[in-house]
DSSP file (Angstrom, degrees, kcal/mol; ACC not computed):
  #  RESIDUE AA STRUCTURE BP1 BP2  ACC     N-H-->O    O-->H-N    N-H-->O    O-->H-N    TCO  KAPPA ALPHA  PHI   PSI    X-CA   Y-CA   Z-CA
    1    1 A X              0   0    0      0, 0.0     2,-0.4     0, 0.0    35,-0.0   0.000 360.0 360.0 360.0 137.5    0.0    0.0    0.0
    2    2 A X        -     0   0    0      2,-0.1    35,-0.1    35,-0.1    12,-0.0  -0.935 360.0-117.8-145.1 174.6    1.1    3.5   -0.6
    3    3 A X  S    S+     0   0    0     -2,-0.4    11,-3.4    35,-0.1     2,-0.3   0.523  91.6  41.6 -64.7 -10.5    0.8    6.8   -0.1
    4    4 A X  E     -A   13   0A   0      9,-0.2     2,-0.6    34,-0.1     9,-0.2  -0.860  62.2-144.1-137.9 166.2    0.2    8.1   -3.5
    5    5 A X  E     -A   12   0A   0      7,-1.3     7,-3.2    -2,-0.3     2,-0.3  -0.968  21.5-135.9-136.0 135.8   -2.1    6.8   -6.9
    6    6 A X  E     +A   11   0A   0     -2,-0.6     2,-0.3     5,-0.2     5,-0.2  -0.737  34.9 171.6 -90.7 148.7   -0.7    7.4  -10.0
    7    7 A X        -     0   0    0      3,-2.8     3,-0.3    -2,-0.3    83,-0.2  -0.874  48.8 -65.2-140.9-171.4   -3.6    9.0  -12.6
    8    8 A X  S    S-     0   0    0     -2,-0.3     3,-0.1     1,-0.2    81,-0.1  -0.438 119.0  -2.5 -66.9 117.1   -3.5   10.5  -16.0
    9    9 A X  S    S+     0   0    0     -2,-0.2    79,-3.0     1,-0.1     2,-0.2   0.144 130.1  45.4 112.6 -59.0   -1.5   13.8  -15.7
   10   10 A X  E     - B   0  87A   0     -3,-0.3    -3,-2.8    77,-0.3     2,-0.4  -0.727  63.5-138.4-145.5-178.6   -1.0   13.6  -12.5
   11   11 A X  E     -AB   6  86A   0     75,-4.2    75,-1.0    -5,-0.2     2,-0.4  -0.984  29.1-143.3-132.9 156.1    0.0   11.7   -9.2
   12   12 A X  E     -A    5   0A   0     -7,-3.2    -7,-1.3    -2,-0.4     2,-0.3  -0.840  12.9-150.4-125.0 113.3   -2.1   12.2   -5.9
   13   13 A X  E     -A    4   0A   0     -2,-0.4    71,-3.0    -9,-0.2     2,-1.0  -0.587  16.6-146.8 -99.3 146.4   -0.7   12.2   -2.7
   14   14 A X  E     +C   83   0B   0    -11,-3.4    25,-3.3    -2,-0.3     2,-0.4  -0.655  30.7 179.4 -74.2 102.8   -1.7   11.3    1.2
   15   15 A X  E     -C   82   0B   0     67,-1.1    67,-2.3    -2,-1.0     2,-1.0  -0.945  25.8-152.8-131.5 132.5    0.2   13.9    3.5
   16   16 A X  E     -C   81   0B   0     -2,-0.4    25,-1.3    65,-0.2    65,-0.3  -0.815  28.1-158.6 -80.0  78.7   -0.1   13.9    7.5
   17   17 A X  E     -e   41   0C   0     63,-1.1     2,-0.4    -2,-1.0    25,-0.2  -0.193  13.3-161.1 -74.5 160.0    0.7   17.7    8.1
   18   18 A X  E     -e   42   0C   0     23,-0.6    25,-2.9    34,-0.1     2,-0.2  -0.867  19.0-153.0-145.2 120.7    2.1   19.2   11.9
   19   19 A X  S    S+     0   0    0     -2,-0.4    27,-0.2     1,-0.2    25,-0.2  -0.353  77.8  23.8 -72.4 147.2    1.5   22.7   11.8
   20   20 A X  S    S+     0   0    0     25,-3.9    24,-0.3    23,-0.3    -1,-0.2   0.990  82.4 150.9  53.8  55.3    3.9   25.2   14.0
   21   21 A X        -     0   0    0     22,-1.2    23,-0.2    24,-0.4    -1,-0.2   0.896  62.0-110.6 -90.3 -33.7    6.3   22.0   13.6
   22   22 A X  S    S+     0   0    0      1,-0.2     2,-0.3    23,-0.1    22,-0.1   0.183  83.4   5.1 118.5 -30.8    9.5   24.4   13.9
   23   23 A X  S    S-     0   0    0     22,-0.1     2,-0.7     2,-0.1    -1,-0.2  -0.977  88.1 -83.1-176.1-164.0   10.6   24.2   10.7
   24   24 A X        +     0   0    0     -2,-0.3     2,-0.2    19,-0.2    19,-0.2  -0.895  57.8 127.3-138.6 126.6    9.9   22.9    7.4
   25   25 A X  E     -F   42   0C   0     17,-2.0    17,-0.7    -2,-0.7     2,-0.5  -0.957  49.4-129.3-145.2 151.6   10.8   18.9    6.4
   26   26 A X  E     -F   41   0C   0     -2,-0.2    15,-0.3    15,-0.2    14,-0.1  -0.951  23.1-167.5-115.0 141.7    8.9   15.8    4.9
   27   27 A X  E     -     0   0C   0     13,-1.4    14,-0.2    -2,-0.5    -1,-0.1   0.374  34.8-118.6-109.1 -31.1    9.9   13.2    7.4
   28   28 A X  E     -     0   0C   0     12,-0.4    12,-0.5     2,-0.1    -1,-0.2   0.022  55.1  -2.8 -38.2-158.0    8.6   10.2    5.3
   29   29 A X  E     +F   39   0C   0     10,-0.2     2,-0.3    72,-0.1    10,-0.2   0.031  60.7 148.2 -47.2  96.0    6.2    7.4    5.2
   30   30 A X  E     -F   38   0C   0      8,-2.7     8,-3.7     6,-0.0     2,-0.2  -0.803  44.9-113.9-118.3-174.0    3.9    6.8    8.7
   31   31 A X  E     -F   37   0C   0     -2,-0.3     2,-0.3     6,-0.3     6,-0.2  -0.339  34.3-126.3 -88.1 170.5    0.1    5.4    8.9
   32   32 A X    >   -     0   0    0      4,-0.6     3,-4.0    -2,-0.2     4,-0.1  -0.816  40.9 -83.7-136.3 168.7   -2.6    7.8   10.1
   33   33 A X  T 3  S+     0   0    0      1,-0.3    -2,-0.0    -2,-0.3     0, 0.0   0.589 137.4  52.9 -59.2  -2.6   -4.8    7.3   12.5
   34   34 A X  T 3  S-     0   0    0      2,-0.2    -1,-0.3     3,-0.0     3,-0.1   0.461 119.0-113.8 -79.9   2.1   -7.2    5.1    9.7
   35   35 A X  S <  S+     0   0    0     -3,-4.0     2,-0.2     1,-0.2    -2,-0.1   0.887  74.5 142.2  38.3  42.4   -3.7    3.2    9.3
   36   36 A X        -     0   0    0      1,-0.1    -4,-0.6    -4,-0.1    -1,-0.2  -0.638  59.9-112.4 -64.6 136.6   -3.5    4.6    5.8
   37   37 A X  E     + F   0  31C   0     -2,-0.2     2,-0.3    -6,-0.2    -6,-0.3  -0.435  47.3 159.9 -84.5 176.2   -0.3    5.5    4.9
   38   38 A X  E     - F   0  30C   0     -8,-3.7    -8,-2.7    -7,-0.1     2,-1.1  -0.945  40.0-105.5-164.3 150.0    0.2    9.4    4.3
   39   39 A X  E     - F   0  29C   0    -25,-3.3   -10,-0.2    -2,-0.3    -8,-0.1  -0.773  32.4-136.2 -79.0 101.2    3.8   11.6    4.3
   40   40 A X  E     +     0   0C   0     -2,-1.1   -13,-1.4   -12,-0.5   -12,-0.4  -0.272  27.7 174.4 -59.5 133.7    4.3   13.4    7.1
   41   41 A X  E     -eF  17  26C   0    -25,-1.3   -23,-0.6   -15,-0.3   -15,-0.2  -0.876  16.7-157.5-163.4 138.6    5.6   16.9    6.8
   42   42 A X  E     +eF  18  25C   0    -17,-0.7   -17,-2.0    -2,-0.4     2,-0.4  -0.484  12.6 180.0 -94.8 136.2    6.0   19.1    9.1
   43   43 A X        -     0   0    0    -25,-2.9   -22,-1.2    -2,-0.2   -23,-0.3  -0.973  30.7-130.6-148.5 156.9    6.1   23.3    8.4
   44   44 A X  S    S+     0   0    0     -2,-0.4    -1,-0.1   -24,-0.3   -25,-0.1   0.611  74.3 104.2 -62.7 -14.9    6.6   26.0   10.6
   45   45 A X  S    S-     0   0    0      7,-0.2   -25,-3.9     6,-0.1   -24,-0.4  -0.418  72.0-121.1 -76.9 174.7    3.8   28.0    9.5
   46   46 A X        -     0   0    0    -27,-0.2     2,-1.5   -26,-0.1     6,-0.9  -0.548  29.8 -95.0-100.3 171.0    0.8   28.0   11.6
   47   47 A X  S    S+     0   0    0      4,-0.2     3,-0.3    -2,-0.2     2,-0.3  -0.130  77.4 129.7 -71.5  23.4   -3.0   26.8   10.5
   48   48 A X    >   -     0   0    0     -2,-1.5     3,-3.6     1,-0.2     4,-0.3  -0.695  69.5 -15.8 -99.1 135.8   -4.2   30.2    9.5
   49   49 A X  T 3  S-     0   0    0      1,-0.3    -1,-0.2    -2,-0.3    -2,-0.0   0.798 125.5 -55.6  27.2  42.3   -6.0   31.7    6.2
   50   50 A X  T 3> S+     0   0    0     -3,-0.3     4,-2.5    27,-0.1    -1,-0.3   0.590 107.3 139.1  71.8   6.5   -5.0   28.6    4.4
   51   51 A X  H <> S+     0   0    0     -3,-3.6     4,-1.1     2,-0.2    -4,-0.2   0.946  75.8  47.9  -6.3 -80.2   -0.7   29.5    5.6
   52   52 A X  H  > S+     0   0    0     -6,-0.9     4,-3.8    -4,-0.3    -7,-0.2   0.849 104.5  59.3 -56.2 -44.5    0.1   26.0    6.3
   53   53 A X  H  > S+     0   0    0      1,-0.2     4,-2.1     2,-0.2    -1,-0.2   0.889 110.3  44.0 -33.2 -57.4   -1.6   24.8    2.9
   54   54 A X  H  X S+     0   0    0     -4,-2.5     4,-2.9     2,-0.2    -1,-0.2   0.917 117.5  45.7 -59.7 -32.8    1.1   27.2    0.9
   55   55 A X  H  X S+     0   0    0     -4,-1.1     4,-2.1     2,-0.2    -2,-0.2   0.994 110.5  49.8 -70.8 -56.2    3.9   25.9    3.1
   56   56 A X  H >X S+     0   0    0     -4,-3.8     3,-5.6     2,-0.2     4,-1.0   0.851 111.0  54.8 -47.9 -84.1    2.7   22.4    2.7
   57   57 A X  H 3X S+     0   0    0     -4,-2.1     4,-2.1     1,-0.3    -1,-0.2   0.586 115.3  43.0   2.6 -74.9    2.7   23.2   -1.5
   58   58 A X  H 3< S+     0   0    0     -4,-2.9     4,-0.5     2,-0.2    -1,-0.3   0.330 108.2  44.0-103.6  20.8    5.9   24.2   -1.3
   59   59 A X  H <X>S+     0   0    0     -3,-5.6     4,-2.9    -4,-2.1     5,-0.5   0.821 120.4  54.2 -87.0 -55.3    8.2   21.9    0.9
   60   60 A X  H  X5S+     0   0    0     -4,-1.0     4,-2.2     2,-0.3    -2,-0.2   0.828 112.4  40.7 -17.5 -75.0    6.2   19.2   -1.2
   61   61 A X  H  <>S+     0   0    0     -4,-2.1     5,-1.6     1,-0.3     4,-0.3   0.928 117.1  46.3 -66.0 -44.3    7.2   20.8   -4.6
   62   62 A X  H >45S+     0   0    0     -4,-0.5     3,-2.2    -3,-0.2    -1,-0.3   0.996 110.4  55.5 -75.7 -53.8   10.8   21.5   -3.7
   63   63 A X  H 3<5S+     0   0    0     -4,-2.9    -2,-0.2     1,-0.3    -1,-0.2   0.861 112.9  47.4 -41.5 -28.3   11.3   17.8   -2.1
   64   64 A X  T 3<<S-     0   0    0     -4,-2.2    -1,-0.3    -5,-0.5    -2,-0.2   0.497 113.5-118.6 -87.6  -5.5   10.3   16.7   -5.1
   65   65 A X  T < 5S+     0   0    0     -3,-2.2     2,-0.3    -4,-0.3    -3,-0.2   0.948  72.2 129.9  43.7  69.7   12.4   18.8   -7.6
   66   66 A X  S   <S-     0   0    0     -5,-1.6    -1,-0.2    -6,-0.0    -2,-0.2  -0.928  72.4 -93.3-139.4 147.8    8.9   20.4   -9.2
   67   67 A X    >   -     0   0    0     -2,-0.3     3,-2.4     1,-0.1     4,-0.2  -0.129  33.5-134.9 -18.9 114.0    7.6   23.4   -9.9
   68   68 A X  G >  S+     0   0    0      1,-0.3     3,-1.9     2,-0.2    -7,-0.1   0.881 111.5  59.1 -66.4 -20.1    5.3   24.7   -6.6
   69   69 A X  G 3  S+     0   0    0      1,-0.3    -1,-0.3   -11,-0.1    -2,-0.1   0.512  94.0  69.6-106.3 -10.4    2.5   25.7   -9.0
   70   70 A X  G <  S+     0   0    0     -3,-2.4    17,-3.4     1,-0.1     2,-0.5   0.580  97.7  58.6 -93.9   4.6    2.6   21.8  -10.0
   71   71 A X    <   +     0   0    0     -3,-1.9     2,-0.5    15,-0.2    15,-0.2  -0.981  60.7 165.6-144.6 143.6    1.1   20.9   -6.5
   72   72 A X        -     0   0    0     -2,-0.5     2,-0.7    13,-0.4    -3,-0.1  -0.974  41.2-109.8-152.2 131.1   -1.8   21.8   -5.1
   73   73 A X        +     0   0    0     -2,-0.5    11,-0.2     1,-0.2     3,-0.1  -0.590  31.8 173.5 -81.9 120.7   -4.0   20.8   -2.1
   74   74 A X        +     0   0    0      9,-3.8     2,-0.3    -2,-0.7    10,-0.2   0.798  63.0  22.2-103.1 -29.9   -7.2   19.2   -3.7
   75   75 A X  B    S+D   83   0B   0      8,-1.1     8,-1.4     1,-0.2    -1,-0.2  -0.992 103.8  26.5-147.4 165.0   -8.8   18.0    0.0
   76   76 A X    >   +     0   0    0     -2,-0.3     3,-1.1     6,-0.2    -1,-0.2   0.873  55.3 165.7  68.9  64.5   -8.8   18.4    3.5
   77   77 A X  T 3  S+     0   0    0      1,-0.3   -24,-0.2    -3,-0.1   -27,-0.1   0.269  80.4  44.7 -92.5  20.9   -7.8   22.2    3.9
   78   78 A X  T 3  S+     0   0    0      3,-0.2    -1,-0.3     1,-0.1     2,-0.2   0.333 109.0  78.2-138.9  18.6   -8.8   22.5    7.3
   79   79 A X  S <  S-     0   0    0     -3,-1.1    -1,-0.1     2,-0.1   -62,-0.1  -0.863  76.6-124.0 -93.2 143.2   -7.2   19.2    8.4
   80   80 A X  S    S+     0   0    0     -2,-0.2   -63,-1.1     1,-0.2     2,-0.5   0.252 101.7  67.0-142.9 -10.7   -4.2   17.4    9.3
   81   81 A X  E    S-C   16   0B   0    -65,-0.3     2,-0.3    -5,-0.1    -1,-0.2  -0.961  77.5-171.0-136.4 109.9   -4.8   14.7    6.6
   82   82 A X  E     -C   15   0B   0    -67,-2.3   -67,-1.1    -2,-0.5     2,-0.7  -0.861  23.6-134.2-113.6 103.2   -4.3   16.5    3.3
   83   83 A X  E     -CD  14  75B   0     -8,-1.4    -9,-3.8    -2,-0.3    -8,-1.1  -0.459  26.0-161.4 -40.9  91.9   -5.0   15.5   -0.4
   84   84 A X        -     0   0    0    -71,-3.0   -10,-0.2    -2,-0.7   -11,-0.1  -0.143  10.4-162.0 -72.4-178.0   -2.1   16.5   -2.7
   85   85 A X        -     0   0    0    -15,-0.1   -13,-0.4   -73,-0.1   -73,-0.2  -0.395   8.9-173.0-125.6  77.0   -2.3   16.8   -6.7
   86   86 A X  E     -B   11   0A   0    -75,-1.0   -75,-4.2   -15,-0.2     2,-0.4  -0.494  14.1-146.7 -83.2 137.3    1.2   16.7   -8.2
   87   87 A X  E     +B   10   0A   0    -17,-3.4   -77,-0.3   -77,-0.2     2,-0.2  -0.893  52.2  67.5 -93.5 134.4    1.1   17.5  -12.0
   88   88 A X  S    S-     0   0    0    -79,-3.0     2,-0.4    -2,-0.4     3,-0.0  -0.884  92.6 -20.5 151.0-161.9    3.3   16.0  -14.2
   89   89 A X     >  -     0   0    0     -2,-0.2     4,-3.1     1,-0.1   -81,-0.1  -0.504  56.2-145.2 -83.0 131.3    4.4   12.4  -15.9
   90   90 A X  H  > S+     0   0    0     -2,-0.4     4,-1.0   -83,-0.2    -1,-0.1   0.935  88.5  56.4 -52.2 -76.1    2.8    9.9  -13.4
   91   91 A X  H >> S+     0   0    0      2,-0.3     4,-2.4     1,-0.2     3,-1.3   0.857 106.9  43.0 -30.7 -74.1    5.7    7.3  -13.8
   92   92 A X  H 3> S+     0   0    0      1,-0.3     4,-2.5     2,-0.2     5,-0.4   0.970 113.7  52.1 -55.8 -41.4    8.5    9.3  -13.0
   93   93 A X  H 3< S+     0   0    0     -4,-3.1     4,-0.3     1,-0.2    -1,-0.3   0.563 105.1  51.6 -80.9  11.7    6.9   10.8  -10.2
   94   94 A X  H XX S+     0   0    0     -3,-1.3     4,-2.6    -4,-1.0     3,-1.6   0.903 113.8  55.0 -38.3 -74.5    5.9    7.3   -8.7
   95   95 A X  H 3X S+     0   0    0     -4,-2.4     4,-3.1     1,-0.3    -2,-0.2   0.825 107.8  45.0 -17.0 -81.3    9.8    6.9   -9.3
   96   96 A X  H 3X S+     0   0    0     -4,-2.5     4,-3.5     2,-0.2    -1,-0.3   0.802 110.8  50.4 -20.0 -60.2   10.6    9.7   -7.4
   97   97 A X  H <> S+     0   0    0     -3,-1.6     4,-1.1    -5,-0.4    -2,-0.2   0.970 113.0  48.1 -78.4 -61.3    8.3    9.0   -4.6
   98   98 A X  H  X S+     0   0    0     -4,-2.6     4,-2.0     2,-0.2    -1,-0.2   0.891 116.8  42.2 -39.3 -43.7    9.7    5.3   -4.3
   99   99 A X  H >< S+     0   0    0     -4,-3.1     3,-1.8    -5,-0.3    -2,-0.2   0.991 114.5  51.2 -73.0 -57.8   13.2    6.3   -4.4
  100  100 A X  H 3< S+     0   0    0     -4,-3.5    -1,-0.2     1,-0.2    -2,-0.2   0.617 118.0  37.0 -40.7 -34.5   12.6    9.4   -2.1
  101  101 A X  H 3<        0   0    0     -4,-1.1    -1,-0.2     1,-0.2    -2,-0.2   0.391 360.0 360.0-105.5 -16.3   10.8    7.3    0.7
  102  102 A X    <<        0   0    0     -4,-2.0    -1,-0.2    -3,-1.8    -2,-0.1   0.620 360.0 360.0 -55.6 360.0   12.8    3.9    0.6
């Protein structure tokens, strides 16, 4: 099981966010409390007027070597278990995501 589904276009990812974390990292691969997997990452901004959502974009997009404008939070923008959308060729960024997370 993993954290992301590859689709036409695009890839979608499961991320565990910690708001006010201290700084800004993805930590990798835990379960959530469904015991789903998700990627944790943590950013220093706080939960405010969608903040943490931008931070979240862009540690995402820079851990990833993409573009921030290629990822975007599609669900759970007032929650700690967030819906990613990365754009771009599905395959490598499966790739990516395997290599990064082994």
């Amino acid at each position: 099981m993993f954290a992301w589904a590859p689709a036409v276009g695009h890839v979608t990812l499961s991320v565990r966010v910690t708001p006010r974390g201290g700084r800004n990292a993805v930590e990798g691969l835990r379960a959530d409390a469904d015991g789903a997997p998700a990627l944790s990452v943590r950013v220093a901004a706080a939960p405010v007027d969608g903040t943490s959502n931008d931070a979240v974009e862009t540690v995402v997009a820079k851990w990833l070597g993409v573009r921030p404008r290629d990822v975007e939070v599609t669900g759970g923008l007032t929650a700690r278990i967030k819906r990613l959308r990365i754009d771009g060729d599905p395959v490598a960024l499966v790739r990516k995501l395997q290599a990064l997370t082994a």
